[in-house]
N, C-alpha and C positions, 0 to 999 in steps of 0.2 A: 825764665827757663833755666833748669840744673843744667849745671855742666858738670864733667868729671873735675877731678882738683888732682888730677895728675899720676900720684900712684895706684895701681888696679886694688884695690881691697882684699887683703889673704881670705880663704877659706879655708879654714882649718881642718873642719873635717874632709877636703881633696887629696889632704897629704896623707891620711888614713884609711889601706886598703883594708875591705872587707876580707873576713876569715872566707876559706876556701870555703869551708862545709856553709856560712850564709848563700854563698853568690852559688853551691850548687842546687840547695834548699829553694831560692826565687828563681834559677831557670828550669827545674826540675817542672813548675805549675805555669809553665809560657806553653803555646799551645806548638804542635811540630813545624807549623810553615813560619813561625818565628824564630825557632831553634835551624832551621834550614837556609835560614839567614844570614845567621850568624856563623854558618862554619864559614863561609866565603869573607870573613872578618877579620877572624881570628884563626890562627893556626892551634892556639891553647882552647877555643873553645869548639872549633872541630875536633879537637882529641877528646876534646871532657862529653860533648855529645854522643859521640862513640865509643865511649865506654859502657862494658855488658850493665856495673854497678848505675849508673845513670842513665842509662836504658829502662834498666827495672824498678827504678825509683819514678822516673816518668810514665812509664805505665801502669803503677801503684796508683797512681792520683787521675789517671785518666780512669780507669777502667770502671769506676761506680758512677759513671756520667756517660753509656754508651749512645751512641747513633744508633739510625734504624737505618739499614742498607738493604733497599729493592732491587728487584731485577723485575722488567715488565716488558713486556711487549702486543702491540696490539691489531697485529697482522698474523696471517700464518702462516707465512712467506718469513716471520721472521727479522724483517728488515725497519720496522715499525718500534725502537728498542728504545732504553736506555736504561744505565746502571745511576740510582739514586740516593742521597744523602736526606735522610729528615731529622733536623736537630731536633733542640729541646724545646716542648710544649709551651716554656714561656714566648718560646719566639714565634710562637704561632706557626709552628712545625715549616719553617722556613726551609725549602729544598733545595739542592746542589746537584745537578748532572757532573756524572765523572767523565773525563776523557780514560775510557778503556785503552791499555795497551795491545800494540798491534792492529789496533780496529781497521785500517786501510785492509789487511791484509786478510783477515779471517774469513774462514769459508763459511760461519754462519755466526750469530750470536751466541758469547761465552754464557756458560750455564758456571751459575757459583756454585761452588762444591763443598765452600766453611768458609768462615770467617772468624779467625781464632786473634789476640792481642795484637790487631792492627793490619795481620795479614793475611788477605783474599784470598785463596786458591780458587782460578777458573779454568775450566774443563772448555778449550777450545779445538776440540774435534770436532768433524762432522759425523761422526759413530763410533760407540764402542769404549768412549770416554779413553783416548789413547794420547790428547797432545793436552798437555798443564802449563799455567804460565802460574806462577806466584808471585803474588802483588803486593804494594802497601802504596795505597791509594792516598796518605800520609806526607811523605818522601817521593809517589812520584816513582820506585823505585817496581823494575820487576823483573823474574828472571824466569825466562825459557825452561822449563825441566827435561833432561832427557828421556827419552821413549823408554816407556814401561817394556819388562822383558816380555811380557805374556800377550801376543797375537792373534789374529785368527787365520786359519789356516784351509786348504780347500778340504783336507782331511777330519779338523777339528775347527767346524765354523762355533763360532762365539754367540750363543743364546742372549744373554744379557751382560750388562755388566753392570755393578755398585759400587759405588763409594762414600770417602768419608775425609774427615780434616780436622785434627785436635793438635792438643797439646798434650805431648806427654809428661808428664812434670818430675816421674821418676828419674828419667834420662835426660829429665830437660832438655828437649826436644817436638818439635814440628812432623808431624806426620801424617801422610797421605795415605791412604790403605784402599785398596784397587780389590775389590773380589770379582773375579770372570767367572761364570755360568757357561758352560758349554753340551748342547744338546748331543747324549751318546745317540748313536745308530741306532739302537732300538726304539719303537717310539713310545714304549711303556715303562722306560726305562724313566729315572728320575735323571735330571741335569748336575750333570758331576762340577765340581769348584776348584780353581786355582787361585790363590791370594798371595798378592803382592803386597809389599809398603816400600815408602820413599821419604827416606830420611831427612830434615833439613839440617841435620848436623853434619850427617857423612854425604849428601849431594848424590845420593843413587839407591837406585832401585837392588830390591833383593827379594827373593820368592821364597813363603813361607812354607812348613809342612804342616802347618794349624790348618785342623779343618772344624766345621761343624754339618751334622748329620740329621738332627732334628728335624729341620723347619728349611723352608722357602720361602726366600725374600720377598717380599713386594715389592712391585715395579713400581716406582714414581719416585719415592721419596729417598733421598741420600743419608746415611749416618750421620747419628746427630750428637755434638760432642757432651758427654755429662760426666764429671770427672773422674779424668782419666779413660773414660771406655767413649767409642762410638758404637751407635746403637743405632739399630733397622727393625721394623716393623715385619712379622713374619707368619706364614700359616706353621702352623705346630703340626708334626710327624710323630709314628710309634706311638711313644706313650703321652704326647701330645698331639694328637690326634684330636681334629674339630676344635681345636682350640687357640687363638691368637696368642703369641709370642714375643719377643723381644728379644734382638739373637746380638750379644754385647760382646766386644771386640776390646781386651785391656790391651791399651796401647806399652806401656810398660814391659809387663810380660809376657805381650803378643801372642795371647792366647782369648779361644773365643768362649762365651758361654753363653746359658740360654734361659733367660726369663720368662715363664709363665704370664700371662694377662687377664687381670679379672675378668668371669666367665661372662659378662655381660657383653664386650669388645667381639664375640662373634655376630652378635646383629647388627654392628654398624661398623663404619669408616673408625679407621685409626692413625690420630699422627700422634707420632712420639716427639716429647719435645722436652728442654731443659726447665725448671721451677726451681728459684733458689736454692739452687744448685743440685738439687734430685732429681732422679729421671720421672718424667710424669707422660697420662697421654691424654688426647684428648679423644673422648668417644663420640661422634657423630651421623647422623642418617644419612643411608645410602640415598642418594640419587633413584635409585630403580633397582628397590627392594622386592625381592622372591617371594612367592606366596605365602603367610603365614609371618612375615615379619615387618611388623609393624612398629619397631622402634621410630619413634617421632620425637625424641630427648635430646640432649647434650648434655654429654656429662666427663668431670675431668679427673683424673687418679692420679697420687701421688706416689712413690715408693719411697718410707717412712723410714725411717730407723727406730726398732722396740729397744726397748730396756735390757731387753736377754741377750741383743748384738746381731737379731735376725731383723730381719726386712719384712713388711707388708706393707700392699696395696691401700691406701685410705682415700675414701671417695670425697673430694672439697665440691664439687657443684654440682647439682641438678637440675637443669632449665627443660621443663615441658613444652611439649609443643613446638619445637626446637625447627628454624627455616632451616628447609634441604638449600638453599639459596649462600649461606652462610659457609665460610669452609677455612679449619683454620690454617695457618701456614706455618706457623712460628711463633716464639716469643720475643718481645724486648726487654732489656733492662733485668731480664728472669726474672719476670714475675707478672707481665702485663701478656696476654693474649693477642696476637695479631689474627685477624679475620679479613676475607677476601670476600666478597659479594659479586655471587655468581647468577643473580636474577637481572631480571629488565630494569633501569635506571629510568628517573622521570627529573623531570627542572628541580624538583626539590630535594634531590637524593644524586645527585651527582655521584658524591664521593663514594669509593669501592673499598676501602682499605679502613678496619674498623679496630680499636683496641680496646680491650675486656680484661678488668681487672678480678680474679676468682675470689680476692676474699673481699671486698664491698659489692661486687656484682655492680662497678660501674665501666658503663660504656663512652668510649671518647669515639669520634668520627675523625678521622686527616682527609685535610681537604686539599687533596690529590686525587684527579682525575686517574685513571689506569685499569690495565689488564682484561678488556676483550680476549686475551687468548693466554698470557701467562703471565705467573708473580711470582715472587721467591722475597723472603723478609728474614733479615739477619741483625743480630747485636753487634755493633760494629764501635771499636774505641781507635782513636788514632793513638798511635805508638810509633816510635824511630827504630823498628825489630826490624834488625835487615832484613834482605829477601834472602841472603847467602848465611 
């Protein structure tokens, strides 16, 4: 048997500290509940993880590796929920339930509003989209927002309301943008607009006098971040008239504009959604089409950048024959299609949640049960971006 022979044997290299920029380079690629470790360690490497500069270094290397973050629920009551994690394909889309913040207390299930470099904004009202909590489901971390200024009132009741959740990268800044709908007294009248945003730099709400005049939103679907602008789906007015639009919100210069949609998007369902990195949508069959329209296709459009510095529409898929049962929700990773399967399930077709890649035209299946009554699919990357 060895035994020691008395003195400990020097290590030479122990007495040789790594240069700061190595040791920030290898915790930069630790994932955050290792970094969230370590501030309770160190007081040098609580400060170095809270630094803006190593912040944006860590979500440099996170963010071309995102998660796919659901919201699902399978009751209509509501109460049947959960907010979920699906990793990477090699792990054989391995799932994670979140602990939502506040959940004791909430009057119904949060609705997600964005999911921008690691943090969640969820819409935890029961109407009207009026109480926010922003998250980073990361960290763990989340904070309360104060009350939007814009109410409804016995005077001026609140028709609808929309929203949306980016990044604005001019101001580098986090923003919420609230548009209220409220029904005027007449009833032929169109529903006039107030817009709000909610800074995460300055921590408060402020009401804009940007309007847009065109077009009327669609109800369902929330602004969808493509850079720099969030974007809603819209019936086109005047001289858009019968025509599907795209009513774009630059977060920067907080000014709204309004995108035409190829003229094929009036016979069917439209969701807008991000495509490496351009705004795209996807064209789909109504459910219960009016007489005379018989689109049976899916097909998906891009908005291109020409050679001259203008934009157009280019059509990447055309699938015939296209199931009304199919519906998409989202993207992952910008570039993969997320699809929700709204028909009858059998033993062999359990799973509901499908992803469609548009330039091979291949289809993968996640085998995740879900969504009898609701789904929502988001790119989701962990980052240490506070909530403040």
């Amino acid at each position: 048997m060895s035994t020691w022979s008395g003195r400990r044997p020097r290590i030479m290299a122990s007495s040789l500290p790594l240069p700061q920029n190595t040791i920030t380079d290898i915790l930069s690629r630790l994932p955050v509940k290792s970094l969230t470790r370590f501030k309770s360690v160190s007081k040098h490497l609580a400060d170095l993880t809270s630094n803006p500069s190593f912040i944006a270094a860590h979500l440099r290397r996170s963010s071309p590796d995102p998660y796919l973050l659901i919201r699902r629920y399978h009751s209509q009551s509501g109460w049947d929920y959960g907010i979920w994690l699906i990793t990477d394909p090699t792990l054989n889309f391995a799932t994670q339930l979140l602990r939502i913040p506040l959940e004791e207390s909430l009057p119904r299930f949060p609705k997600i509003v964005g999911s921008v470099d690691g943090l969640v904004c969820l819409d935890i009202s029961p109407c009207y989209a009026s109480d926010f909590v922003m998250w980073n489901p990361g960290t763990k971390q989340f904070k309360h927002l104060p009350s939007p200024l814009i109410t409804s009132s016995r005077d001026n009741p609140i028709w609808m309301v929309f929203h949306g959740f980016g990044f604005d990268s001019f101001n580098n800044d986090y923003k919420l943008v609230r548009i209220v709908s409220f029904k005027g007294n007449d009833e032929s009248a169109s529903p006039f607009l107030r817009v709000e945003v909610y800074s995460w730099r300055e921590g408060v709400w402020k009401e804009i006098e940007e309007r847009f005049e065109l077009a009327l939103l669609c109800g369902g679907q929330d602004g969808v971040a493509v850079d720099g602008s969030l974007n809603w789906a819209a019936i086109g007015l005047q001289r858009f008239d019968d025509r599907k639009v795209v009513v774009a919100f630059d977060m920067g210069r907080e000014v709204f504009k309004t995108v035409p949609l190829p003229p094929v998007t009036r016979y069917g369902n439209v969701k807008v959604v991000s495509y490496m990195g351009l705004l795209a949508v996807a064209v789909y069959p109504l459910v219960f089409a009016v007489s005379g329209n018989n689109m049976n296709r899916f097909e998906f459009w891009v908005l291109s950048d020409c050679e001259d510095g203008t934009k157009r529409w280019t059509n990447l898929v055309v699938v015939e024959n296209f199931s009304k049962s199919l519906v998409p929700v989202g993207t992952w990773r910008d570039r993969e299609l997320v699809f929700k399967y709204m028909g009858v399930r059998d033993r062999e077709n359990q799973s509901s949640i499908f992803l469609f890649d548009p330039v091979d035209q291949r289809t993968r299946r996640l085998a995740i049960d879900c969504v009898d009554f609701c789904f929502e699919g988001f790119s989701y990357v962990e980052s240490l971006v506070p909530v403040n």
